[in-house]
C-alpha positions in Angstrom: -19.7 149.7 -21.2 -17.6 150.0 -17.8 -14.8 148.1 -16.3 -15.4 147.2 -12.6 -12.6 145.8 -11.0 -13.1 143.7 -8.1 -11.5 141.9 -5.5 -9.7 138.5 -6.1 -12.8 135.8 -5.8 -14.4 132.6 -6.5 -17.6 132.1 -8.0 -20.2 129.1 -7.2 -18.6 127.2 -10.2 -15.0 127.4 -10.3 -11.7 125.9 -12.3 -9.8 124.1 -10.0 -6.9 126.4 -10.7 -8.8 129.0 -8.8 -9.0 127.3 -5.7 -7.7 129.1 -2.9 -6.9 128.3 0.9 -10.5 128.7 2.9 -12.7 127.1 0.0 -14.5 124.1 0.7 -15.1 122.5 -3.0 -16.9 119.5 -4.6 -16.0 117.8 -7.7 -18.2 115.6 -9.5 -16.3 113.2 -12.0 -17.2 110.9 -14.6 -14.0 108.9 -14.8 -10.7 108.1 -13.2 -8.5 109.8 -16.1 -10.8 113.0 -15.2 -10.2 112.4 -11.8 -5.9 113.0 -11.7 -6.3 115.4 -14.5 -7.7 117.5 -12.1 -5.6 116.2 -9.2 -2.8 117.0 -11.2 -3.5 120.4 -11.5 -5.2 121.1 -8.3 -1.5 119.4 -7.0 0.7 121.7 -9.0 -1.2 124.6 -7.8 -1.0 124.0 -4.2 3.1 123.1 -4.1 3.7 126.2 -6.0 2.0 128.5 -3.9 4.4 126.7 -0.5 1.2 124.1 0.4 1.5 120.4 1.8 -0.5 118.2 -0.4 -2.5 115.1 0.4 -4.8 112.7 -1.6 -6.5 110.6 -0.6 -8.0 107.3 -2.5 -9.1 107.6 -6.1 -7.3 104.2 -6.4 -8.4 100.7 -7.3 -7.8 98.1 -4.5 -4.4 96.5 -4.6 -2.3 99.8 -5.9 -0.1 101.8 -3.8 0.8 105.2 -3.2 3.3 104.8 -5.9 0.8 104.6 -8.7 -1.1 107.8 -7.6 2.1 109.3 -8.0 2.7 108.1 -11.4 -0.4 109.1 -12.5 0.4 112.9 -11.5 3.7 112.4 -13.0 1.9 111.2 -16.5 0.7 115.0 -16.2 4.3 116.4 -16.0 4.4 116.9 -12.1 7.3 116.1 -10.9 5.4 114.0 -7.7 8.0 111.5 -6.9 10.3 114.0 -5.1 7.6 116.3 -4.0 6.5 113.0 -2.1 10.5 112.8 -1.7 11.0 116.2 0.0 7.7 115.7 2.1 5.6 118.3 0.1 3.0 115.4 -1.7 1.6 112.4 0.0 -0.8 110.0 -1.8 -2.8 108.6 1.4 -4.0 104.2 0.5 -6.6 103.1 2.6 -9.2 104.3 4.9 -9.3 108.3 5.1 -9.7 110.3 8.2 -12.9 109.8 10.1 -13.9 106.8 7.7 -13.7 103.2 8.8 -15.8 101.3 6.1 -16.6 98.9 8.8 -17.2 101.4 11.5 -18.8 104.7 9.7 -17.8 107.9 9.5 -17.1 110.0 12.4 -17.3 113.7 11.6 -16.0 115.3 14.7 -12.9 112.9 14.0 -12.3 114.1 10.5 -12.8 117.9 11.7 -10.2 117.3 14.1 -8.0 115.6 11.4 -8.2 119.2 9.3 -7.3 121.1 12.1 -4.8 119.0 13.2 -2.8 118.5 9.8 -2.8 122.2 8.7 -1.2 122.8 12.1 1.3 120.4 11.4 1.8 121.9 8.0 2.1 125.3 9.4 4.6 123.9 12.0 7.0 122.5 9.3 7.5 125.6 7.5 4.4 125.4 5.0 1.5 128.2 3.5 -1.0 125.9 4.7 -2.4 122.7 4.0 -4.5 121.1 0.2 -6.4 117.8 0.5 -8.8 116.3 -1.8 -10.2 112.9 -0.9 -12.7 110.5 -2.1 -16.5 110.5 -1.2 -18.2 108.3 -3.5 -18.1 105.7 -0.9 -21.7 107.6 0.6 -23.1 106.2 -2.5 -22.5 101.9 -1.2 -25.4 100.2 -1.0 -25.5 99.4 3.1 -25.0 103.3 3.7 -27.2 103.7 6.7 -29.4 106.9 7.6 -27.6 107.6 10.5 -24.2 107.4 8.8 -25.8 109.6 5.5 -26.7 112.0 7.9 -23.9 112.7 9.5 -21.6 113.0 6.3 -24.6 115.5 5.5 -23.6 117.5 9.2 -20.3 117.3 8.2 -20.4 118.9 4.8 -22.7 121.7 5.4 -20.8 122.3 8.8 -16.7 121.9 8.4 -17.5 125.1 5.7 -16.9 126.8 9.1 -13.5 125.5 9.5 -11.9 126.3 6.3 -12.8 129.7 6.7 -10.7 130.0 9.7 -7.4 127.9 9.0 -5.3 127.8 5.5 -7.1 124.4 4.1 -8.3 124.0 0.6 -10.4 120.9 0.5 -12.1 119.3 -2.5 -14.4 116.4 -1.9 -14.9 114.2 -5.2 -17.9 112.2 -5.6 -17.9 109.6 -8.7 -21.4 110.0 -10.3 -21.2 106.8 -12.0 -21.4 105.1 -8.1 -23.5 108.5 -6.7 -26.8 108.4 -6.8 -28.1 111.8 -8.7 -30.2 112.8 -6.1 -27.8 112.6 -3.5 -24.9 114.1 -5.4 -26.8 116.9 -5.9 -27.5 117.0 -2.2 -23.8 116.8 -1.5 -23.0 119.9 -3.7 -25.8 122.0 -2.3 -23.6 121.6 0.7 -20.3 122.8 -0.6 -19.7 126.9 -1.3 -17.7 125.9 -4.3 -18.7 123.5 -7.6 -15.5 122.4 -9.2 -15.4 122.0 -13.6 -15.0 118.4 -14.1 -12.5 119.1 -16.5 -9.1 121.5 -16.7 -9.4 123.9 -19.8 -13.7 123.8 -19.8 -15.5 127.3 -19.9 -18.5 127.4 -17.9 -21.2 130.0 -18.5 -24.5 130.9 -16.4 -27.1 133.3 -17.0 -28.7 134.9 -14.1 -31.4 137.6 -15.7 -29.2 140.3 -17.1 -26.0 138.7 -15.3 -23.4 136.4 -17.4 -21.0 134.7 -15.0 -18.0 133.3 -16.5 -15.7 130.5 -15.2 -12.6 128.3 -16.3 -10.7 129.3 -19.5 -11.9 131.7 -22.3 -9.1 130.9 -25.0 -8.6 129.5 -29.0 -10.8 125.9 -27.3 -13.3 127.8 -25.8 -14.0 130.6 -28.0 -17.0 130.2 -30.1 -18.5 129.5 -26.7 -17.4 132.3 -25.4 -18.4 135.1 -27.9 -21.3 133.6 -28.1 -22.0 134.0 -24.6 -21.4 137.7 -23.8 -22.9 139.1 -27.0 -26.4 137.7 -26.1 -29.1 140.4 -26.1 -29.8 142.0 -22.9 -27.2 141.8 -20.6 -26.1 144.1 -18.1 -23.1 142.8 -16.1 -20.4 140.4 -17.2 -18.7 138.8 -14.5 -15.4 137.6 -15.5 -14.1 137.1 -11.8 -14.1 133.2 -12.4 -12.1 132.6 -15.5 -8.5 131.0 -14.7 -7.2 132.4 -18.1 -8.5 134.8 -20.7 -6.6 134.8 -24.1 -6.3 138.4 -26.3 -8.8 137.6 -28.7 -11.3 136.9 -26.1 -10.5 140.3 -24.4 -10.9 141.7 -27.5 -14.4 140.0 -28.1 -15.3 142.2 -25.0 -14.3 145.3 -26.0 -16.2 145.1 -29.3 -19.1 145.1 -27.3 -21.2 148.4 -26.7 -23.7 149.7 -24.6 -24.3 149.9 -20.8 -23.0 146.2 -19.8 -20.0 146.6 -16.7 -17.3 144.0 -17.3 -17.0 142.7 -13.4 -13.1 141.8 -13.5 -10.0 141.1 -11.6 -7.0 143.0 -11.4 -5.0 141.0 -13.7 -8.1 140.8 -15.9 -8.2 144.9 -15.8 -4.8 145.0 -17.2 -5.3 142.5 -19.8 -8.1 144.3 -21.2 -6.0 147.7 -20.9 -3.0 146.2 -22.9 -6.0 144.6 -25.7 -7.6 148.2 -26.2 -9.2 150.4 -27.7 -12.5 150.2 -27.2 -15.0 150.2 -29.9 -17.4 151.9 -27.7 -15.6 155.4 -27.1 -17.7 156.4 -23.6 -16.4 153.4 -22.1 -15.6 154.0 -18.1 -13.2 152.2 -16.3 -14.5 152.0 -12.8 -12.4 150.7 -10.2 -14.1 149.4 -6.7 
């Protein structure tokens, strides 16, 4: 077995703690309370690494800003005086580019992105997080014209956040989403996002195990019995948000030729959980 360390990255399925500025990220939920637990966290995340926040809808008509707010402060955040201190805004009504009774404009909402992470940058921020609602593209009434240029949009502002400090996640509700078409909409995004904080997610390409989310005491069964499956050759850890010591110790047990694909942090974690059971393990470092 041999320890490849690689750079810091995000997989096709990701936690939403390991969203980073430049990723472009769907979320497909099944319920409001999944919803702003994930706001919650993907909130947190952003205002501790310097970020502006904004999010926008995921409320039901009639409520205000004010009980987005409480619903990230059910989570422990304390939102109210990051809303306070200007580093949070919950964003009622219609979202950039979006007039429900005039369509969507996409070169509008483009210009919106590029327009609000300058202004973040201006006021002393690391760069700018938004997540907003799309599940309005599944109304009945949506026109082909106006489904295809949400389709432009998605597929193109990728582009965009690869060239300013912008995290975006766009969250379709698949109870109102059609299947077909919310698999269309995250064929269009780099990044898939777990529907749920604290969920492992595993997926087997041939002789390739890619991991992402959390491998700790919740996850656990899951994940030893993932990477001991017969036959693979690479484990790609890169995607996990947290790995406990008994799950770096699950790896270790394993022998044979199977590289452990890893972070940096990860590498060191594994160091600190040694030794090995296989003694010609090699630590390669790229």
């Amino acid at each position: 077995m041999a320890i490849r360390v690689c750079a810091e990255r995000t997989p096709r399925t990701a936690a939403v703690e390991r969203l980073s500025a430049g990723d472009h990220a769907c979320l497909g939920f099944d319920s409001g309370a999944d919803r702003w637990a994930l706001r919650a966290v993907f909130t947190a995340d952003g205002l501790a690494r310097g970020e502006r926040v904004l999010l926008f809808g995921g409320l039901p008509a009639g409520e205000g800003p004010d009980a987005g707010l409480a619903r990230l402060a059910a989570h422990g955040l304390a939102a109210g005086r990051a809303a306070a201190e200007g580093r949070l805004e919950v964003v009622t009504g219609a979202s950039p580019g979006h007039d429900p009774a005039g369509g969507f404009d996409a070169a509008a909402r483009t210009a919106y992105w590029s327009a609000a992470t300058g202004d973040a940058l201006d006021r002393g921020f690391a760069g700018l997080r938004a997540a907003g609602d799309m599940s309005w593209t599944g109304q009945d009434g949506l026109d082909a014209a106006e489904l295809a240029a949400v389709t432009s949009y998605e597929r193109d502002v990728t582009r965009l956040f690869d060239q300013i400090p912008l995290t975006g996640m766009c969250e379709y509700d698949r109870r109102a989403v059609p299947p077909r078409l919310f698999e269309q909409m995250l064929s269009l995004h780099p990044l898939a996002v777990l529907p749920e904080p604290g969920a492992l997610h595993a997926e087997r390409d041939g002789d390739v195990l890619r991991l992402a989310g959390d491998a700790d005491l919740a996850t656990r069964a899951a994940f030893e019995f993932a990477v001991t499956e017969s036959g693979l050759a690479v484990i790609d850890l890169t995607g996990l948000a947290f790995i406990d010591a008994s799950c770096a110790r699950a790896l270790l047990r394993l022998t044979g030729e199977v590289v452990l694909e890893c972070t940096e942090m990860q590498a060191r974690i594994l160091a600190l959980c040694g030794p090995r059971q296989d003694e010609g393990v090699v630590a390669r470092v790229r």
